[in-house]
N, C-alpha and C positions, 0 to 999 in steps of 0.2 A: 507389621501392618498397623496404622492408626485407626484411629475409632470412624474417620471418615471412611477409610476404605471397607471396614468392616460395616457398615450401614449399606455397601452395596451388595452385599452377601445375600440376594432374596431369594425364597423357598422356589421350586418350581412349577409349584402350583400361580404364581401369581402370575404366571405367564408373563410375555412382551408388551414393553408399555407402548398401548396405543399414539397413531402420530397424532390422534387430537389433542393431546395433553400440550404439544408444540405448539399446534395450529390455535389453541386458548391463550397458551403464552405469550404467541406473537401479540393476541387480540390485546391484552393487559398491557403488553410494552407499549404499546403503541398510543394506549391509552394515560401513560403516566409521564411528565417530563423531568421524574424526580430522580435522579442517577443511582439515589442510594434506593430509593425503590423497586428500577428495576434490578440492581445487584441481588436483593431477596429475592425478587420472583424467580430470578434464573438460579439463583441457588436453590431455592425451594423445589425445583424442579430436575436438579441435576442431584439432588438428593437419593429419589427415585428412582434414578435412572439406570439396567446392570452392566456390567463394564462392556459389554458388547456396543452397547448403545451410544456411548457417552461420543466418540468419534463422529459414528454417524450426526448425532444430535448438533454437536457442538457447530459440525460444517451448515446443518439446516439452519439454525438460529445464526447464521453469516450470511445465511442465501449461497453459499458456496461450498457443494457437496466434498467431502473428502479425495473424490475418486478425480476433482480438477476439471479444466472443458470439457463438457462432453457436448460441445454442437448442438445442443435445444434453445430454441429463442421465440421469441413471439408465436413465428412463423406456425412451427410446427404443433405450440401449445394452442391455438387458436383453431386449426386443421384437426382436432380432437372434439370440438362442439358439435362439429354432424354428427357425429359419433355417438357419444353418450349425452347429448340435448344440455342444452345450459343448465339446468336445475333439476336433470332428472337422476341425478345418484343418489343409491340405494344408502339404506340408514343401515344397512350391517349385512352382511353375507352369512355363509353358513358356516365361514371359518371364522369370526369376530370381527371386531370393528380391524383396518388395517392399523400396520404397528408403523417402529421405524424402523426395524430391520424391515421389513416388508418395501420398504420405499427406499431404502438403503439397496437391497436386491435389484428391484427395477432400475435404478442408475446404472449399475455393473451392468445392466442386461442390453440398457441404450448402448452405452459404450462400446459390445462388443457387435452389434447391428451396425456393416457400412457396404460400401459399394452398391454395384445397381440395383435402386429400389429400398434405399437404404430407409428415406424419408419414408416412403408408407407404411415401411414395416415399425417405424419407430412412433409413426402416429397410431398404428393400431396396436405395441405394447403400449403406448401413453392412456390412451383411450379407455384400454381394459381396466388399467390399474383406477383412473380416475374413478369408473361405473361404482369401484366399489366403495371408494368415500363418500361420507355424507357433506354436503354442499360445504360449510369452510371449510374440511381438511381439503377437500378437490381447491378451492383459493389459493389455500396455503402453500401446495403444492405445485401450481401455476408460478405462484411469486418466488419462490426458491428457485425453480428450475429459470427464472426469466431477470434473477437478480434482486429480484424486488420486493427484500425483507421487511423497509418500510415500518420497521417496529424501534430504532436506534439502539438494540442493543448490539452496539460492535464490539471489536475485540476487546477492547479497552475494560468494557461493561464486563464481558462475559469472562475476562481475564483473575478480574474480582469476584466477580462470583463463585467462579471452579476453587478462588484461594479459600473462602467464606465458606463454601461447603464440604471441601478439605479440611477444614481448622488449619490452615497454614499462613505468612503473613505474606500481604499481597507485594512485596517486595519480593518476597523469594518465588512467588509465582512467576513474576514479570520476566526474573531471571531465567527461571526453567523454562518457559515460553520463547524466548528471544534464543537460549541456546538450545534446545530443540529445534525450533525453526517449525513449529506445527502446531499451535493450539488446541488442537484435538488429542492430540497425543500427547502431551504434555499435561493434557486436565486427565487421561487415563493414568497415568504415571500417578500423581497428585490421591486422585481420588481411591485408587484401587490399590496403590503400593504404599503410599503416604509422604510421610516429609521428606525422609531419610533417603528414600529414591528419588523424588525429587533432584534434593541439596546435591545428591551424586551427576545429575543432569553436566557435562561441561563439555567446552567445545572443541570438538571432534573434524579432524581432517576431511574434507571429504562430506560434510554436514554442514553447508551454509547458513550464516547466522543472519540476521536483521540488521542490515549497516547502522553504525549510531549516527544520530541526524544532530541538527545544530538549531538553536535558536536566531534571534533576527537582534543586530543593535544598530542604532545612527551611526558609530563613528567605532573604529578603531581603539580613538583611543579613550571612550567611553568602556568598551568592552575591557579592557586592559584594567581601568579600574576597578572596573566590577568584579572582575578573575585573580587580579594578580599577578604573578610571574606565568606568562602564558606563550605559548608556540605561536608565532605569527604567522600562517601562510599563506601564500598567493592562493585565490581561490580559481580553479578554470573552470573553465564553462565544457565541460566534457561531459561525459558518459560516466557513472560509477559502476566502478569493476571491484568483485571480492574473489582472488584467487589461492585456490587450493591445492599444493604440492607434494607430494611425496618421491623419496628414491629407494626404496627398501627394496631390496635385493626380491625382483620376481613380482615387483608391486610398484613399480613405478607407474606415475598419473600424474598430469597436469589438469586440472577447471577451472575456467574463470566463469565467473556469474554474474548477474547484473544485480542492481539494486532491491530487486524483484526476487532475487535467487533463481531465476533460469539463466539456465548452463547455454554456455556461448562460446562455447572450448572453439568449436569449429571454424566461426566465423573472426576468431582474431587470432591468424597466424603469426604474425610478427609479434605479438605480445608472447604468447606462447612458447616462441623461439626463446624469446628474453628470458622467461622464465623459470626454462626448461636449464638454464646457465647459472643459474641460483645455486651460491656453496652452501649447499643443506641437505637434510636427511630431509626435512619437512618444514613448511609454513604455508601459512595463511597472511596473505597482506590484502590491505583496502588500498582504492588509489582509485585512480580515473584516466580514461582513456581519451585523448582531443586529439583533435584533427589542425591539422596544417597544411596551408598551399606552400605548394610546389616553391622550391628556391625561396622560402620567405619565411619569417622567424614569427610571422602575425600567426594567433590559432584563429583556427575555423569561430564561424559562429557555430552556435550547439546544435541548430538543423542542418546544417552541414556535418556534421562531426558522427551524427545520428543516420545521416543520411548512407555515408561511406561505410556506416559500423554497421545498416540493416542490408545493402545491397551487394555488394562485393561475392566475390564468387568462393571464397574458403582457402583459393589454394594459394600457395607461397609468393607475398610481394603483394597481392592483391589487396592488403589493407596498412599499404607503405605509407596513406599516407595520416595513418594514426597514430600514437606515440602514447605509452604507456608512464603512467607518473604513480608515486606509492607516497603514501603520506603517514601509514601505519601496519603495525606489524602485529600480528592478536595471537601468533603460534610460531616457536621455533623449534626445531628439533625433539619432539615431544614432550615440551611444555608449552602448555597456555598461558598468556602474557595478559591475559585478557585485566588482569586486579594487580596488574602493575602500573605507578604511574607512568603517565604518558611519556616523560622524559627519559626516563628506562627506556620505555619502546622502541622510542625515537634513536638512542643509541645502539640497542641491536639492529635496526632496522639500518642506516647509515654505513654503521661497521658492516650488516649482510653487504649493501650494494657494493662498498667498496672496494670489497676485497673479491665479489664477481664480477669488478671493470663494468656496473652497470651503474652507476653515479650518476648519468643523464637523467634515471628515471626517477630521482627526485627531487621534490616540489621545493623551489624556494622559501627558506624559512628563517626565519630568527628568534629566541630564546630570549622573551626581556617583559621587565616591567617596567618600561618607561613609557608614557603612550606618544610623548612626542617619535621614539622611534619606531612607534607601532605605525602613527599617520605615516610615516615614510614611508617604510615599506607597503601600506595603502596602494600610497599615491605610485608606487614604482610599478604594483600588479596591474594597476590603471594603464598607466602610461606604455607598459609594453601589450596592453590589449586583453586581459583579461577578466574579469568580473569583479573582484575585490579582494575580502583576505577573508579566512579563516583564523579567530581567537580562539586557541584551545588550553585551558588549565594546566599548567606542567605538570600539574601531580592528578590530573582527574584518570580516573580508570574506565574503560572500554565498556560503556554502557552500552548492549547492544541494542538498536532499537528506540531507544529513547533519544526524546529530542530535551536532552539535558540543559541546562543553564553553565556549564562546563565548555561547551561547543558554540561559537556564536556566528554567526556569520555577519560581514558586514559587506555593502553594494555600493555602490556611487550614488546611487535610483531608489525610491523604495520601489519594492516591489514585492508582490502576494502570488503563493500558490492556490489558486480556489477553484472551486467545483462548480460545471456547467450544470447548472438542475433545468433551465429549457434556454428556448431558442424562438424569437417572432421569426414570421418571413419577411423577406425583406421585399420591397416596390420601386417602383422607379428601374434604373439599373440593377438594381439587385433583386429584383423580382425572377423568385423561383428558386431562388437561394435561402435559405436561415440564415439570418444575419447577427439580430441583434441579441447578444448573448444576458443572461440572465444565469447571475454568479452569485455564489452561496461560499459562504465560513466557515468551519467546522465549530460547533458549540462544545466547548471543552468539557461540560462537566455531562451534556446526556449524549454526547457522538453526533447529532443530529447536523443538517448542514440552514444556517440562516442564511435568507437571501440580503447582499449585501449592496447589490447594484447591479445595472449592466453596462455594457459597451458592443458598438459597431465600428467601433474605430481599431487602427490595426490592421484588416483582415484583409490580403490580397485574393485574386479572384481564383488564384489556385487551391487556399484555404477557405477558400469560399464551399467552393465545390467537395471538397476533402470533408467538412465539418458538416455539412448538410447530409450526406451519406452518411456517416456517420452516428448523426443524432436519429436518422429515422432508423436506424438497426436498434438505437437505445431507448426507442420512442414507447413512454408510459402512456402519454395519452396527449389528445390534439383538439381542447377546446376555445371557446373565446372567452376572455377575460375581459369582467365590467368593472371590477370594485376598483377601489384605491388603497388598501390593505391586504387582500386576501388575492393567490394566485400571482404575486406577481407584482401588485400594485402598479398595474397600469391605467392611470386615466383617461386613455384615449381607449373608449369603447368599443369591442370587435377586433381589436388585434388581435389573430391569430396564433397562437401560442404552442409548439410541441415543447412538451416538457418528458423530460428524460433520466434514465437512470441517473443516481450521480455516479458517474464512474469516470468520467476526463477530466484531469485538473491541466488546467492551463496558467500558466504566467502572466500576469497582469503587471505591469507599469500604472505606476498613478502619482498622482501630486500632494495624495495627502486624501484625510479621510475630512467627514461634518458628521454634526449631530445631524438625525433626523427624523421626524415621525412617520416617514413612508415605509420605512421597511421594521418587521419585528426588533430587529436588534438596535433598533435605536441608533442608527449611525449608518451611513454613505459613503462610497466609493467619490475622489473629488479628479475629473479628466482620468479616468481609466481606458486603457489602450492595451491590446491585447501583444506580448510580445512573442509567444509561441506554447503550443503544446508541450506539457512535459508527460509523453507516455510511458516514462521510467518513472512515475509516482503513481502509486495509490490512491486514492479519495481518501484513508485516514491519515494523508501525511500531508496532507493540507493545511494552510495557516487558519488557525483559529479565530473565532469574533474579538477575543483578546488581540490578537495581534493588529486585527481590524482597526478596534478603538483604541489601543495604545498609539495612532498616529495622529489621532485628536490634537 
């Protein structure tokens, strides 16, 4: 064990640390824009913390408990104020101030409360627990349970931090992180076992990892220069699928999982089947699943492709007309391939398909550094209807989770992942609806999201009505906006504004960015039009204000 783990070693007299020691932290993050500032406080504080805690902890400073949905939202946090009165919680009980196992408990406890009457009985365990915090931890507690951390320290922050109060380097964190697949579990691992356990962290059948993500370039064969000898390949507009195999005599299992890591074994039979015909003891492949009409070689668009992959019924044929494509292999036969370069991968992966007659299911590629034959194949992925290419480094290794400069992707269009932070109503025809969308960038270095523009263009009356419902399940708060800086920066006075978790990244089409002094980051959205929802992304895997201002 390292000396960090042994710092968590505290006597039992010091009893459980209280949750206001969080509910302070939040207050301090939120107060500081400086990334390396908040990496100390959160380390300062996970210092403290005994291995019991650290899980719990780690999920509250996400706003996202360990224990996953548990069905609390506005609703029912708000349905607790008759209850224990806005401001009337007690400053301590007669068992101490509450901890975080104590609030760690009460989640387990919602969880297992359902069926008829589920709700009142969940508002009066909510209720009780509130009474006994003193008024911010009862805040703090509201904003976790409802998403709304509001302090910017995301994973990225807290990732550094668990390495910084470990004494370990935040590269090998990142790595334990991404192949555990848990942040939480991975800062216990870290902190209470130390390096050595850690470094042993590797990826495991059957334990989905963090797909690795790609950065954004103009051209083909821009990207090509800037890599090198690179995998060129057609990019589709599909679904990302990580699937997980085994044949071991009494232990066979097929999973495929989404981008997300939920398991989606059920709903894609015919990928399933395919997989299931795999000559191997075991792997793990990434790939992507698109959709096709009927008699026709064109693929779906990606709300179609989404469409057929959420609704379909499970059982055999019923998701005929989706088609499975693999573009990487990270495990064979009880090795992990994950720190081999790509072009290795690339030829077990190829060699697997071919010799289990499943060749269809990969993705058009070529092996070059030429960029002239990079734009062609481009222009080919175009031409047959698909999004663009994929540049990947022939020799880069399987970063999981990172969106490396190794990975690039290239579009015909620019186009931005960014985050809905609110929404005006709309008038006229669109009165009654949220229309006019107000998008944000993720700020690279403190997580935070800058507002970068809006748009109402795009939006059919089907998403009309979809995005409205929507925003009021996510709705933070619904005032009117005067300034020209602050909230929004809208000039026209009295527009009505719900503004909302960030939690839906949507795709944006635009023509290019401007400076500007309207919004914090110095820089404008130039004809932004909204081209679809991507509910297979995260809000931290959103393009950044860099991304923004590099179309200057």
């Amino acid at each position: 064990m390292n000396n960090a783990g042994q710092n968590l070693e505290r006597q039992p007299e010091e009893g459980p640390t209280p949750l206001n020691v969080l509910a302070d932290l939040a207050s301090r993050l939120r107060a500081t824009s400086s990334r390396k500032a908040k990496t100390d406080l959160v380390a300062e504080v996970l210092r403290r913390l005994r291995p019991d805690e650290l899980e719990p902890a780690i999920g509250f400073m996400l706003a996202s408990p360990r224990q996953g949905a548990i069905g609390i939202g506005w609703a029912t946090v708000s349905a607790t104020d008759t209850l224990t009165g806005a401001n009337s919680h007690a400053n301590s009980t007669d068992d101490g101030p509450v901890s975080i196992v104590d609030f760690d408990a009460v989640i387990d406890q919602l969880q297992t409360i359902t069926g008829e009457g589920s709700v009142e009985a969940r508002v009066q365990v909510l209720s009780g627990f509130l009474s006994r915090c003193e008024s911010p931890t009862a805040d703090y507690v509201r904003r976790v349970l409802t998403g709304d951390a509001r302090q910017g320290a995301l994973a990225g922050v807290l990732t550094e931090a668990v390495a910084k109060a470990a004494g370990v380097k935040a590269a090998q964190m990142r790595r334990g992180v991404m192949l555990q697949g848990d942040l939480g579990q991975a800062a216990r691992v870290a902190l209470v076992e130390g390096s050595e356990a850690l470094a042993a962290i590797d990826l495991e059948v059957h334990r989905p990892i963090q797909p690795m993500l790609a950065s954004t370039a103009s051209s083909a064969a821009e990207a090509v220069e800037a890599i090198g000898e690179s995998s060129v390949d057609w990019k589709l507009d599909g679904a990302r699928i990580q699937v997980h195999t085994t044949r071991h005599s009494g232990n066979a299992r097929t999973a495929i999982y989404t981008r997300n890591l939920n398991d989606v074994t059920g709903r894609l039979p015919t990928v399933l089947e395919l997989v299931e015909r795999l000559e191997c003891e075991s792997a793990v492949l990434d790939g992507e699943v698109l959709g096709f009409f009927a008699d026709d070689e064109r693929p779906q668009a990606f709300q179609d492709t989404m469409s057929t992959f959420g609704t379909h019924s499970g059982q055999p044929g019923s998701d005929s007309g989706l088609r499975p494509y693999f573009f990487d292999l990270m495990y064979l036969d009880g090795q992990s391939l994950i720190d081999l370069p790509l072009s290795d991968r690339l030829e077990r992966l190829h060699d697997l398909l071919q010799r289990s007659g499943a060749t269809a299911a990969s993705i058009p590629s070529i092996i070059t550094a030429d960029p002239t034959q990079a734009e062609a194949h481009f222009t080919a992925a175009v031409e047959a209807g698909h999004e663009g290419v994929m540049v990947k480094g022939a020799d880069g290794k399987y970063e999981a989770g990172r969106r490396g400069k190794s990975w690039r992707k290239v579009k015909p269009v620019h186009t931005l992942d960014l985050v809905v932070l609110g929404a005006e109503w709309g008038h006229g025809r669109r009165r009654g609806w949220l229309s006019n969308l107000h998008l944000g960038a993720r700020h690279s270095q403190t997580g935070e999201f800058v507002m970068v523009g809006k748009t109402f263009k795009g939006l059919t009356d089907d998403l009309l009505t979809w995005q409205t419902e929507r925003f009021l399940e996510l709705q933070l708060s619904d005032r009117q906006i005067t300034t020209n800086g602050t909230d929004g920066d809208d000039k026209r006075q009295g527009r009505n504004v719900v503004f909302v978790r960030p939690e839906l990244v949507v795709e944006i089409a635009l023509d290019g960015a401007q400076t500007s002094t309207r919004y914090s980051g110095g820089v404008a959205l130039r004809f932004a039009r909204v081209r679809r929802y991507r509910e297979d992304k995260r809000p931290d895997e959103a393009d950044t204000l860099d991304a923004v201002r590099a179309l200057l």
